[in-house]
N, C-alpha and C positions, 0 to 999 in steps of 0.2 A: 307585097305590102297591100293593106287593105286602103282601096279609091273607087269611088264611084265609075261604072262604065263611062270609057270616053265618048262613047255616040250619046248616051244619055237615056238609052234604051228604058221605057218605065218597067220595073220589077212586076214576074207575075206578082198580080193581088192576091190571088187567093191561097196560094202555098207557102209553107215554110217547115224547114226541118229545123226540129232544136236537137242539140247532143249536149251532154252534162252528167256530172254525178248526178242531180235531182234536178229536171228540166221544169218540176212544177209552177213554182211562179211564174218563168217567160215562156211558159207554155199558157199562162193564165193568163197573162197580159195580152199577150197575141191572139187569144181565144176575144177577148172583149172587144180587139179591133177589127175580128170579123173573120181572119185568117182562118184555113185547113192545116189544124198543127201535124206535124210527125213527130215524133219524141222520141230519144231514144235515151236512157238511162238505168242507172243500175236498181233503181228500187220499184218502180211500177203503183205508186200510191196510188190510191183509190181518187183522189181527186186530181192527179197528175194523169187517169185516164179518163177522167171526168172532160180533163182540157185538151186533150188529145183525139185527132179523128183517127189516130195509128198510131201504137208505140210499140217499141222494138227494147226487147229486154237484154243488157250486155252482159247477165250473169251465167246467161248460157253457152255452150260450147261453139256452137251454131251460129252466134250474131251476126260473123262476116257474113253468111251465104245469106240469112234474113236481111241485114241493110240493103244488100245488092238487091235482091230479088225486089223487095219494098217498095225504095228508092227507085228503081228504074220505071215507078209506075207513074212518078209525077210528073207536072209538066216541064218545058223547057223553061231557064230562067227561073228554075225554087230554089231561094237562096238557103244555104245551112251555114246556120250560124252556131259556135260551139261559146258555151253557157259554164265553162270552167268545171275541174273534179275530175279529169280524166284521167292526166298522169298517164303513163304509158297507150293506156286502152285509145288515146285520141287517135296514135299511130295506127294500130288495127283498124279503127273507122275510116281513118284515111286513107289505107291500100282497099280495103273495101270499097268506097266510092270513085277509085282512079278508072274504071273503067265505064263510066257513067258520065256523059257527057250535058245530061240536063242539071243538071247542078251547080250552082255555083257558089263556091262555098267562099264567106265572106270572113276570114281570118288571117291574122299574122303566122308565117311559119312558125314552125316549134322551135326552133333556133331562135327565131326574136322573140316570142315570147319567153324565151329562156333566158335572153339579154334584157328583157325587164323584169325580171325577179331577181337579177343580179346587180347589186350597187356599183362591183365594179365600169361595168360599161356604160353607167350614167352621172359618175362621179362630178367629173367635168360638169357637166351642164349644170345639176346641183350648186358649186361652188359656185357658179355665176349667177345663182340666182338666189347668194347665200344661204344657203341650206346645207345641208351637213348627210353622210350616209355614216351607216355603222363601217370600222375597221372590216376588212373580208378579205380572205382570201383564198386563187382557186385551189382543185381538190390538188394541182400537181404539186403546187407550193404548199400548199397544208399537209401533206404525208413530208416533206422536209421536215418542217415546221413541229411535228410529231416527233421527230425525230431526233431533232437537238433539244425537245421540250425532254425528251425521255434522259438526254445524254446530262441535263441538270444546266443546261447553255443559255434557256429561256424561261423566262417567269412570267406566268400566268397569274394576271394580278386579279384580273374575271375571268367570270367561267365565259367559257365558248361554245355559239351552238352552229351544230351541219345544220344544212339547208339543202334540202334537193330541191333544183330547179325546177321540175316538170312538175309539183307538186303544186296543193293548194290549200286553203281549208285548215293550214295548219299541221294536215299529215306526214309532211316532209320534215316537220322541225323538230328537232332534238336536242338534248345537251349532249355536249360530246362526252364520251368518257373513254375509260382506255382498256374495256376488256374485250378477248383476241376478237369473239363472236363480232360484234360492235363493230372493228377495223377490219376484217375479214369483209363484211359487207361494202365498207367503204372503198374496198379495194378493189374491185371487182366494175367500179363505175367511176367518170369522173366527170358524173353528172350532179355533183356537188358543191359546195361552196365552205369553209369555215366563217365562223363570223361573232365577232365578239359582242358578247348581251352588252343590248346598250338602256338603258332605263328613262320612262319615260309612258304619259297615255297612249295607247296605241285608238288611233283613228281612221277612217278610212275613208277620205275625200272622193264623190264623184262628182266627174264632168262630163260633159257631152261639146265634142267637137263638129260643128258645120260649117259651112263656106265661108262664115265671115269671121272663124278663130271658136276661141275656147270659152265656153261659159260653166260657172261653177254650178253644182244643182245642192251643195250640202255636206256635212260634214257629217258622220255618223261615227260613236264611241262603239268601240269593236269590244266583246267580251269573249271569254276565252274559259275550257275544264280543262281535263287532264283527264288522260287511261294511262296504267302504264308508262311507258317511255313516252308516251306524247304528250307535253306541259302546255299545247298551245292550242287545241282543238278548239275552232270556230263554236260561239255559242250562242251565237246572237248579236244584233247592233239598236243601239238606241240612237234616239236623234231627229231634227240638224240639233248640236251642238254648238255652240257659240266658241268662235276662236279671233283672236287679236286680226283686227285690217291685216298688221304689219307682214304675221304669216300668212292669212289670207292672199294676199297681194302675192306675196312670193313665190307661196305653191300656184296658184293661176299662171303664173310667170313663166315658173317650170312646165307648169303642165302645156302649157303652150308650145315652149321648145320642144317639149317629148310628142308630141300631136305634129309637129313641123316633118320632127328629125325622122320619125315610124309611120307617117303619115296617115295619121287613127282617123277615125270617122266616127261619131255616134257615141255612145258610152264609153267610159273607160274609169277606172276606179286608181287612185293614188294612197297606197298605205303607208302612213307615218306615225312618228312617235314623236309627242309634244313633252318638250320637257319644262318650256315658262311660258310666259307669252311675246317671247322674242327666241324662241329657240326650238328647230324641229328634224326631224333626220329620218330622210325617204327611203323606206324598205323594200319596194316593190312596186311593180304598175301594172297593171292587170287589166289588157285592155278587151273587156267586153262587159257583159252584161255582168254585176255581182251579188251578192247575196242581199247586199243594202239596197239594189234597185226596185226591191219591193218597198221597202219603207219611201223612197222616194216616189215610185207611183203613188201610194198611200196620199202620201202629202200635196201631191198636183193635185189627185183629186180633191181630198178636203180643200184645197182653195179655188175649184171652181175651174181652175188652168184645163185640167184633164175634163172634156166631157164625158158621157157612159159608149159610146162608142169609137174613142181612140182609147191608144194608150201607150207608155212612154216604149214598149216595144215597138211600135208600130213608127213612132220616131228615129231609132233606132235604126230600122229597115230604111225608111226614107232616107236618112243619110249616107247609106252605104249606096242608095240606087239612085240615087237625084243629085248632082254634080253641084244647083245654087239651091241647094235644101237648106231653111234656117229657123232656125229655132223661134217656139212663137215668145215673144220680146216678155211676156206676165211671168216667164220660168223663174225670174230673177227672184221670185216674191220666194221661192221654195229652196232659197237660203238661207231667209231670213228666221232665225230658230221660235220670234216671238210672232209668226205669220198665224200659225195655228197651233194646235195639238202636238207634243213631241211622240215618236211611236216606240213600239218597245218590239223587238222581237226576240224569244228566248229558244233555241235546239235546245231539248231537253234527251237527254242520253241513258239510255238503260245503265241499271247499275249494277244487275244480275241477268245472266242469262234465264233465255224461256221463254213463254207465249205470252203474245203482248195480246189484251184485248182490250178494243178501244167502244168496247158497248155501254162500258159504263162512264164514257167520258165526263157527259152531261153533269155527272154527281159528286165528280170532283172538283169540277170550276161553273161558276156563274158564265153562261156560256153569252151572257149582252154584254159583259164587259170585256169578256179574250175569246179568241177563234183561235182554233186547233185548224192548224195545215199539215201537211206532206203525209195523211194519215194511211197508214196503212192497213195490209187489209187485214183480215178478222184472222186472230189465231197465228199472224205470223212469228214465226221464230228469230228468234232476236238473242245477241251473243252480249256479254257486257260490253260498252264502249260504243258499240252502234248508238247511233238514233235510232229514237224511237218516233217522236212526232216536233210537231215547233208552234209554238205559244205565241203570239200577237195580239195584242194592245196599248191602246192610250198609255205614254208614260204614266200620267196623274193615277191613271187605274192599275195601274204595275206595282206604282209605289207608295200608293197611301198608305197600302200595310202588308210590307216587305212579309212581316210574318205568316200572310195568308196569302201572299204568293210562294215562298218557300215550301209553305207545305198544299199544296199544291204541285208542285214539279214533285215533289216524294208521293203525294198518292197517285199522279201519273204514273212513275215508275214503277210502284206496288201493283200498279194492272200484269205486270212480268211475275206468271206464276208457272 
């Protein structure tokens, strides 16, 4: 479980390794508080090695023997922290760095992080802090379940979606359906879950836990496309968002007992779905750095909390390595949805394969009201359903006319020639 060293030994300052599908923004946060990043993910953007003093690409055959060799150059006490998206690939990082003793790498097993993506194992704790999860159930009981559905014994009054647990991002989720391809896959793992669609906004709470408990940093409206078989691909988050005290109060609640029971440290993200303003039901906890903690850096700074040289990464670190690390008391302000500017972020996703060129970006969007992140490099090949790049700005600038942001994200994609 992830705790502060007992001796209270301070963390080297100057290193850190990040792992992630796209390590860009806590490679960028960490970059602004002074840190020597290592980065290791699957896409290598040009500003992702902008923040990077090293990065290690996983798309190659080779990355075990590259992490080792890399990795073994840093000093003692570089902590690695993993930045979610890996899915399987986390495991290969992980026999990779087992025989590297200057590391220390600050995460939950892949087992517990697999028991908080799972409702089952936090059912309990929810119903005491009235809150509610989707019906689920696991894969060995869901092939039953398949089974007298087939025999005409059970009715499916909604549909139902798999869940692979080591998943993130959205990749892992499906609706179920019943052809052989589809249950052949299923079969073969029972690193799955069924779970019945439950309806509702889906949001994605972050808090950050230090010595003196759990503090809220914001709520952020999760937005979601589709490729194919995947209806739920992460697409961006806008936000803080305004939700009732009443659930307020109660995910803090939760999120506390879960920060108790896993004993988190530092960021940790809570996904739920609101259905009124007395009614919510927790899908997952996903405890590290998430895709929304860029909007939430966004927002310290706009209010002044963040100087230019921290940043909420480097808080992060602090609490994994400082045992009475606590939070500075002004964070509370970056709740508050009416404190400043709400932010908008948008992954915009190829719609056709081909070569993306990002030279003309300039001339598709006003480039003082939205910045272009995770950009990649010139001419790369791009499959439909990849990203391509990701869109940030001022909500008020996102939305005063939807119609010249929609087209916008289509002459983005028109650069795939």
């Amino acid at each position: 479980m992830m705790q502060p060293p007992a001796n209270n030994l301070p963390i080297e300052a100057g290193s850190i390794v990040l792992a992630g599908a796209s390590v860009r923004a806590a490679a960028r946060s960490a970059r602004r508080a002074g840190f020597r990043v290592t980065g290791i993910d699957f896409f290598g953007d040009l500003d992702t090695l902008q923040s990077c003093d090293k990065h290690i690409n996983l798309t190659g055959n080779s990355f075990s023997r590259s992490i080792s060799e890399s990795l073994a150059e840093l000093p003692p006490g570089t902590p690695l922290f993993f930045v979610g998206g890996l899915g399987a690939t986390e495991a290969g990082i992980g026999t990779a760095i087992i025989p590297l003793d200057n590391l220390r790498v600050e995460s939950l097993s892949r087992t517990a992080k697999s028991a908080l993506k799972n409702p089952l194992t936090f059912a309990d704790l929810a119903a005491q802090c009235d809150l509610s999860v989707p019906e689920s159930l696991p894969a060995t009981v869901a092939r039953q379940f398949e089974r007298t559905a087939k025999a005409g014994r059970h009715a499916m009054f909604r549909p139902w979606l798999v869940k692979w647990l080591s998943s993130s991002g959205g990749l892992g989720v499906a609706w179920h359906r019943a052809d052989s391809n589809f249950l052949n896959i299923l079969a073969k793992s029972d690193d799955w879950i069924l779970q019945r669609w439950t309806p509702g906004r889906s949001v994605g709470v972050s808090f950050f836990a230090d010595s003196t408990g759990v503090h809220k940093l914001g709520a952020y409206r999760s937005l979601f496309t589709r490729h194919d078989c995947m209806s739920f691909l992460y697409a961006g988050s806008v936000g803080p968002i305004a939700m009732s005290s009443s659930i307020s109060d109660r995910l803090t609640r939760f999120a506390a007992e879960i920060a108790t029971t896993y004993n988190l440290r530092g960021l940790f993200n809570i996904d739920v779905l609101l259905q009124c303003d007395e009614c919510a039901t927790i899908l997952e906890i996903n405890p590290r750095w998430t895709a929304a903690s860029e909007l939430v850096e966004i927002r310290l700074t706009q209010l002044g909390i963040l100087s230019p040289g921290d940043s909420l990464l480097r808080w992060h670190v602090l609490a994994h390595s400082t045992r009475d690390y606590v939070l500075p008391a002004s964070t509370i302000a970056a709740d508050n949805p009416k404190s400043a500017s709400a932010c908008f972020k948008r992954v915009i996703y190829a719609n056709r394969s081909g070569r993306f060129d990002i030279a003309n970006l300039a001339k598709v969007a006003n480039t003082d009201s939205v910045a272009f992140a995770d950009l990649p490099p010139p001419n790369r090949i791009h499959r439909a359903g990849e990203p391509l790049l990701t869109a940030i700005a001022l909500y008020e600038q996102a939305t005063a006319s939807p119609h010249s942001w929609r087209r916008m994200i289509r002459d983005v994609q028109n650069q795939v020639q």
